[in-house]
N, C-alpha and C positions, 0 to 999 in steps of 0.2 A: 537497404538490400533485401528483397525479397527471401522470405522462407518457404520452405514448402511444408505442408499441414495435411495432415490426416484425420480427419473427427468419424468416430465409430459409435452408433447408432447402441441399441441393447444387445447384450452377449448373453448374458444372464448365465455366467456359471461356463462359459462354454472356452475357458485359459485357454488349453492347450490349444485348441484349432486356431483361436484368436491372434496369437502369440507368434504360431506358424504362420499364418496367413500373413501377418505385418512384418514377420522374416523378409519372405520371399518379397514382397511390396519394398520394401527397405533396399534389398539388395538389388533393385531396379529403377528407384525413384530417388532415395538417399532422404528422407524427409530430416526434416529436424526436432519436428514433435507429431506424438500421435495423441488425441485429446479421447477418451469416453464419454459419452454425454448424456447414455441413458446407464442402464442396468450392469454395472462390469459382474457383480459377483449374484450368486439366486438367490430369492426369497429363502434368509433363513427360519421361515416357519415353513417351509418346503422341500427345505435343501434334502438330498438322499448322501446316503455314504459315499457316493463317489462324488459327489461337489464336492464333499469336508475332505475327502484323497486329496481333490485339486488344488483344493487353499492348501492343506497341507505341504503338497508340493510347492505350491508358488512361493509361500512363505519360505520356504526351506532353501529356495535359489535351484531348484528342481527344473523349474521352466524357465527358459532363457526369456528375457525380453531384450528385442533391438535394438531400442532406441529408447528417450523419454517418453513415460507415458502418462497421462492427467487422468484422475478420474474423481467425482463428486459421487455425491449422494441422489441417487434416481426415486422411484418410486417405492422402495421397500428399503427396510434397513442395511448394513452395512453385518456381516457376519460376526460373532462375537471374539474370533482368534486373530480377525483383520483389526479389530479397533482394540484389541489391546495393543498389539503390533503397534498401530499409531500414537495409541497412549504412551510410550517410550520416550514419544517425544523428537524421533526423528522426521516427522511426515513424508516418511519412504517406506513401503509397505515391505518391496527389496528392492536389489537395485534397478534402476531405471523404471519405479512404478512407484507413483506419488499422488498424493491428497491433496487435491487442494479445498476440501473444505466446502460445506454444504452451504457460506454465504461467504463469500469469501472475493478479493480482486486479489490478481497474480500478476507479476511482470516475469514474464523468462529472458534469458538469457539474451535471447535474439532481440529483446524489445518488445513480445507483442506481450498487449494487456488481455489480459483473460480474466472476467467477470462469472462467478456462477450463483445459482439460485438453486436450490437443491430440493424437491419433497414437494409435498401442494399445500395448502392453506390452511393454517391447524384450527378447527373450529371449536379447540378448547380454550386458545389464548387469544383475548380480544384486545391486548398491547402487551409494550414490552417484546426483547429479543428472547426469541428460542433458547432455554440453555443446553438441550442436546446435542450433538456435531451428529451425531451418526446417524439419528432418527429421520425419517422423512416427511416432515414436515418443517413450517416455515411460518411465521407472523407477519403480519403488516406491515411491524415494524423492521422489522429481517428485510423488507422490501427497502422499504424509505431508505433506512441506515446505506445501502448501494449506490443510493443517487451521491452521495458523498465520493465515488469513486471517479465522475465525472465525464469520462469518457472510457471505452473499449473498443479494442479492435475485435473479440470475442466475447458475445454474450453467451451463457447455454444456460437455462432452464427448464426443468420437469416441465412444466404448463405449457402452453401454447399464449401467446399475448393476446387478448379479448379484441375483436372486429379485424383480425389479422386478415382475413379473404375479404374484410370490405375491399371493394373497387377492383377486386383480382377477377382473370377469365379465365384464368388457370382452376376447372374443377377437381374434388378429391376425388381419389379410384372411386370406380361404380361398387357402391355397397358399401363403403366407408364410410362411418360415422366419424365427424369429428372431433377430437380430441378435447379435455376442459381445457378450457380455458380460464385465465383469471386479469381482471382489469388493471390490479397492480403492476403485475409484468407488461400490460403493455405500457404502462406509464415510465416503467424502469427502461424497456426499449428507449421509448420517445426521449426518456432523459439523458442516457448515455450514447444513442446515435450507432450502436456498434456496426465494422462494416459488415461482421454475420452475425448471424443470429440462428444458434441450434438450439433443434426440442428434440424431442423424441415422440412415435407414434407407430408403436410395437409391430402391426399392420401391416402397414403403408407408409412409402416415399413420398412427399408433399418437398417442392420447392415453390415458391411465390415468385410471380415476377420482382427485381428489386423496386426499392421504391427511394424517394429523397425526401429527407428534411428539408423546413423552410432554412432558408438564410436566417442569419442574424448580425444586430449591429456590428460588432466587433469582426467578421467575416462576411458580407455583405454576398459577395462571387460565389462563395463555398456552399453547398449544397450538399451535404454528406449523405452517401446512399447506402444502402442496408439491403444483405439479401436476408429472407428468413429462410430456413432450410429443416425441416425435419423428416429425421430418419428413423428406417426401421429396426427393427430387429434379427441379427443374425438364425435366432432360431424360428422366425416366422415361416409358414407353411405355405404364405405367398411366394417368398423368396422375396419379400421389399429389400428394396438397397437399404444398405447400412453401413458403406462406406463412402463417406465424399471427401477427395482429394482436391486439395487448393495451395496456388502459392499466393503470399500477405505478405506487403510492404508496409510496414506500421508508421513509414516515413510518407509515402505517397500521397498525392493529394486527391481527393474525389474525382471521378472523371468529366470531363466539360467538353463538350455538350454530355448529356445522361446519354446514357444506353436506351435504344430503343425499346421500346415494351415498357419504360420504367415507369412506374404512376408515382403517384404522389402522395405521400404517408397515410395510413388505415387510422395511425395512431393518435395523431393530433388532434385530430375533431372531437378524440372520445378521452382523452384524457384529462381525469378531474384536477381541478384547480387543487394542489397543494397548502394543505394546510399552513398557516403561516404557523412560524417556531414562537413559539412563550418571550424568546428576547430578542425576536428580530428586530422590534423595533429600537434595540439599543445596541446595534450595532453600528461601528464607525469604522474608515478606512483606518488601517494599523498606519500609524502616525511611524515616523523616524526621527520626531524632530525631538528637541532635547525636552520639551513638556511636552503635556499633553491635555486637551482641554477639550471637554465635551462641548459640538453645537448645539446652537436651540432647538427644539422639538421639528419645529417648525421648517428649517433649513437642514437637517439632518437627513447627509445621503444612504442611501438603502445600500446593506454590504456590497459588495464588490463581488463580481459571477469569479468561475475558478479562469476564464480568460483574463480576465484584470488583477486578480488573484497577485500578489507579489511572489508567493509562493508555489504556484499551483504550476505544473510542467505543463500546462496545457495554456499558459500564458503567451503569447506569441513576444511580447515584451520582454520574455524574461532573458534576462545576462545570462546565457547559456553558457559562456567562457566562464565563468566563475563555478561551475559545477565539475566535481571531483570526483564524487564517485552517485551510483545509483544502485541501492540495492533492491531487495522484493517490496519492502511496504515504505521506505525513505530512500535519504540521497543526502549528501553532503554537498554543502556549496560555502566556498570563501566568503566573505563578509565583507558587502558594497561598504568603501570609508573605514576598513578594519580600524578600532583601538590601537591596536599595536603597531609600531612600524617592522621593519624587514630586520633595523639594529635594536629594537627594544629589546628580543633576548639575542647576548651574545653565540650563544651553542646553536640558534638556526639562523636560519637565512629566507624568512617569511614569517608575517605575522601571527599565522597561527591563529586568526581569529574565525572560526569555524562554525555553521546554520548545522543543526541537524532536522533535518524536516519531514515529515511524513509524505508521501505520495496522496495520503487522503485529505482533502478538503476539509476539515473538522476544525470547531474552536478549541478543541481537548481533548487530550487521548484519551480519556475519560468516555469520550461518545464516538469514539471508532468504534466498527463491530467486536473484534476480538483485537485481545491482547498481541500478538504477534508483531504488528508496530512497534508498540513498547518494548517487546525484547531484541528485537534487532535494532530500534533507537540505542538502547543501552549495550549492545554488540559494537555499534559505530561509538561509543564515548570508551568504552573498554581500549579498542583497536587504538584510537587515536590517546588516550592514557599510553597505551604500549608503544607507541611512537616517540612520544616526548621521552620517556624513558630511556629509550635507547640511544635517541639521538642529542640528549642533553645531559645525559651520562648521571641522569639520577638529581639534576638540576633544577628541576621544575615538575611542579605539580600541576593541577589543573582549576578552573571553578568553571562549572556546567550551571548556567541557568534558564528559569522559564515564567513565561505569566501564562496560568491557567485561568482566562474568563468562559464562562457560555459565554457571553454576547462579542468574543474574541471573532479572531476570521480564522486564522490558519496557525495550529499551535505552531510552536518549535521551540530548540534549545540552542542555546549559543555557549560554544565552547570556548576556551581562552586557556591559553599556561598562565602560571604565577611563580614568582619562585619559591623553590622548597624551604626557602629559610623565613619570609615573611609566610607561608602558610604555619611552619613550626611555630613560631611563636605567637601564633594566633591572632596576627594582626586582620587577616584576611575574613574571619567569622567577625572580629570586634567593628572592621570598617561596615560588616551590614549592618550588623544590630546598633551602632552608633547613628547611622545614616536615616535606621528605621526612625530612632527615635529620633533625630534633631527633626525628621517630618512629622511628626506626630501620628506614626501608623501603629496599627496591632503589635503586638513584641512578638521576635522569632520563636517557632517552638523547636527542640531536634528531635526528628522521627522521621523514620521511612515511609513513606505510601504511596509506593510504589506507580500503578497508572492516576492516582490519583482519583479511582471509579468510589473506594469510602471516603473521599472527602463531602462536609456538605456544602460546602460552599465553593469561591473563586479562590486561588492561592500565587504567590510567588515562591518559587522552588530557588535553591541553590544546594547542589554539590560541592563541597572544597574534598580535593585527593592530594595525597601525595604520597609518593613511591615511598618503600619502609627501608629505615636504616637499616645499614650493613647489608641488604639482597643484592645476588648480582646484577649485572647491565644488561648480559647480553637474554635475548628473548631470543625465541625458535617458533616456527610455523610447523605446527604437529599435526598427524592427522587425526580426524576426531572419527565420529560414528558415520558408520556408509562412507560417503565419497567426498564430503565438504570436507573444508580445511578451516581449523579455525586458529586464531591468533592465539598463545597462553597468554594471559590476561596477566600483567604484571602485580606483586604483590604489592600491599600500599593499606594506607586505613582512611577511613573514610568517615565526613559526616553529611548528616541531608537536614539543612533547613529550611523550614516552613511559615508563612507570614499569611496568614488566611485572611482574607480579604471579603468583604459584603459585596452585593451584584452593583450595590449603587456608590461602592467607594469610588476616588477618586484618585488614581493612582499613577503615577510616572510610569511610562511600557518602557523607560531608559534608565529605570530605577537602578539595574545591574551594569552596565554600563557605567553609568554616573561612579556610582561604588568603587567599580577597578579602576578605571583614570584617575580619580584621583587617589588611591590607592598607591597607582605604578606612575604616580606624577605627571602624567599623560589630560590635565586639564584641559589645555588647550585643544585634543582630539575629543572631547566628550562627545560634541554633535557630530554626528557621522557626514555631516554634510558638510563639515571645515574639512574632510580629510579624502577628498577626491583625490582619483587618480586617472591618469591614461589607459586606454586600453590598454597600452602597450606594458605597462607600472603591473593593471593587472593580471594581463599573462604570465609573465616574467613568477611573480608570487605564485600563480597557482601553477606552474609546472614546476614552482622548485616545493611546496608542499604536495605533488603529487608524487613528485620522485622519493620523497621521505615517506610516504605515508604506502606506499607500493606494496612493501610487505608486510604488510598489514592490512589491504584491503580487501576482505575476507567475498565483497561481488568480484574480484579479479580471479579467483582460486576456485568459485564455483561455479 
């Protein structure tokens, strides 16, 4: 279903008229989002007292805003009253006006992806991510880390992408100089294909004719086309446009034949060959099978792109019936061959065998840009603890686990109940650390570490929870800060074990698996590939775990 979009060029400082203006727009068009993409708030080494009046007010819920509205980081910093605001922790400055973050990929509500690039090029850091959010600048590596994002339907960027008017007959206004440009972002274009692509060019309006990517194997027909589009400034004394209104189907598929005037990508010819990663060459497709054994050098296939991806939503392959929920940086999906059957715990009626996965392509959350995966990972393991909870009356607990490799493909955690009485008596930590040792791996250690960014090495993770005696059952959906709803998170005690792992051990990816079957006497299901089912087996499961897991699913409430 198509949305309608509004992207706004630089205001710099100028709320109220902004605000109004997208009122009356609003009350005429109905958009769904309105995006920022250059300057929302003024240069605070500039600002005068009536800018610090306007934040004051906006802050304050002074100035109405209509609808959702995005805004990143432009050319100059972020105000210092605005980024404590964000410092809180809500990433709402008030309501209906949100950060999304100077490198950052978003999914909104309606489905579209939104990618940003915030600041220009810091030519004090020559690797390594930026660790300022608000400042206006960016590294190289701030660039790369994005291609991890895969695809957008919205890219915006401070820069302009380098050779962007190659092949274009479309010239800039007379007297226009052209904006910087920088080679990364056009590389970051070329890699995620977005269908727009916004800069800013305080000035002057520049629209490109669009253009198409090459096909590729896995889509041969598909051709995906890109407009680039930069806008002006509302306080420009040109008067350049600084508003462009569009509706976006993020389901839609490229248009065939292209539009006429379309040329053919600026960005391919000039984008430099990528560095190869330190372990890509020990990379292997994620095995499912009950071992796991490295091939030879020699025959060893190259990973898997995020269309092959098992994981990756841009899979055209992927068992889209088995996903449950989607939220901003992950998504829950049932589990192809679940462990458990539908009768293994008597109090439900599905297995309950649960992916938590990230939306980013990465072998570890370790090497996602910022943490915000990680917390709403651990939001989706809360929510679904608070389910089993309720719905098994205090019956079952949980074990969350994970293999952290670099030369992995696509993390994720696999959730599972267990019952609360083999968790109490600590059968459930003894069946690892027993299992560790009749393999002869490293011994478990217990500690938290969180994304796992201070480990040095590769690890397997496991959580065991279980709800805390004597607490009640029933759970409530409160509301929290702003407008989200979040689940109260049941009480329960918990430990986290760790099994550090060498880049060149040799280690079972069904290590955790292995452990709970025979655990919950479920041998015979170890290999996930004895325990097929029907489409039909698995619809039936995931709508009766979607109907348990409803109120608690904290993407349905926001």
């Amino acid at each position: 279903m198509a949305s309608k979009i509004v992207v706004i060029g630089g205001v710099d400082g100028q709320l109220a008229f902004l605000f109004d203006k997208l009122s009356k727009l609003q009350a005429k068009n109905g958009f769904s989002i309105a995006i920022v993409a250059g300057n929302l708030f003024t240069n605070p080494a500039a600002a005068s007292s009536e800018d610090d009046q306007a934040e004051s007010s906006l802050l304050a819920g002074k100035i109405s805003i209509p609808l959702p509205t995005y805004f990143t980081v432009g050319s100059h910093a972020l105000p210092r009253k605005v980024i404590h605001r964000l410092e809180e922790g809500t990433g709402e400055v008030c309501e209906n006006l949100y950060f999304l973050g100077k490198r950052s990929t978003t999914k909104t509500s309606e489905g579209i992806r939104i990618v940003t690039l915030g600041g220009v090029l810091d030519p004090n850091v020559t690797a390594g991510l930026s660790k300022d959010k608000y400042l206006p600048f960016h590294t190289e590596t701030d660039v790369k880390s994005l291609h991890g994002a895969n695809t957008a339907d919205i890219l915006i960027t401070s820069l302009w992408p380098s050779s962007i008017r190659t092949g274009s007959l479309i010239p800039l206004p007379e007297g226009a100089a052209e904006p910087t440009s920088e080679q990364s972002v056009a590389e970051l274009c070329n890699a995620l294909r977005p269908r727009y692509h916004f800069s800013t060019s305080p000035a002057f309006f520049y629209e490109r004719e669009p253009f198409f990517h090459s096909a590729t194997e896995t889509h041969p027909k598909i051709r995906p086309l890109t407009r680039f589009i930069s806008l002006g400034s509302s306080t420009s004394p040109t008067n350049a446009k600084y508003l462009y209104a569009f509706s976006l189907d993020p389901a839609a598929l490229p248009p065939d034949p292209v539009p006429i005037g379309t040329t053919a990508s600026p960005l391919a010819a000039t984008s430099k060959k990528r560095a190869q990663q330190p372990n890509q060459d020990s990379y292997a497709r994620y095995s499912t099978s009950s071992s796991h054994h490295r091939l030879p050098k020699r025959n060893r296939q190259p990973p898997p792109t995020p269309s092959e991806c098992f994981f990756c939503l841009s899979n055209p392959s992927l068992a889209t019936h088995l996903i449950t929920s989607i939220g901003t940086d992950s998504y829950l999906t049932t589990a192809k061959g679940p462990l458990p059957t539908p009768s293994t715990f008597p109090s439900l009626s599905f297995p309950a065998h649960v992916l938590i996965i990230p939306l980013t392509h990465a072998p570890t959350l370790a090497s996602i840009p910022d943490n915000t995966t990680y917390t709403e990972m651990q939001r989706y393991r809360s929510a679904l603890q608070a389910m089993l909870y309720v719905n098994s009356r205090k019956h079952l607990g949980a074990v969350t686990w994970e293999v952290s490799r670099a030369s992995g493909i696509h993390c994720h955690w696999q959730f599972m109940p267990a019952p609360v009485d083999v968790i109490q008596k600590g059968l459930v930590e003894a069946a690892f650390r027993v299992e560790a040792e009749n393999e002869k791996y490293p011994i478990f250690k217990t500690k938290e570490i969180g994304d796992g960014a201070g480990e040095k090495g590769d690890f397997f993770r496991v959580w065991i929870w279980q709800p805390e005696e004597g607490a009640g059952s029933k759970l409530s959906v409160e509301e929290g800060d702003g407008d989200s709803l979040e689940t109260t998170a049941p009480s329960g005690t918990e430990i986290s074990l760790v099994l550090p792992l060498s880049h060149d051990f040799r280690f079972d990816l069904q290590f955790g698996r292995r452990v709970m079957a025979k655990l919950l006497g479920l041998e015979k299901r170890m290999n996930w590939r004895d325990c097929g089912q029907e489409d039909a087996e698995e619809v039936t499961d995931v709508e009766a775990f979607k109907k348990a897991f409803k109120e608690f699913d904290f993407s349905m409430q926001e």
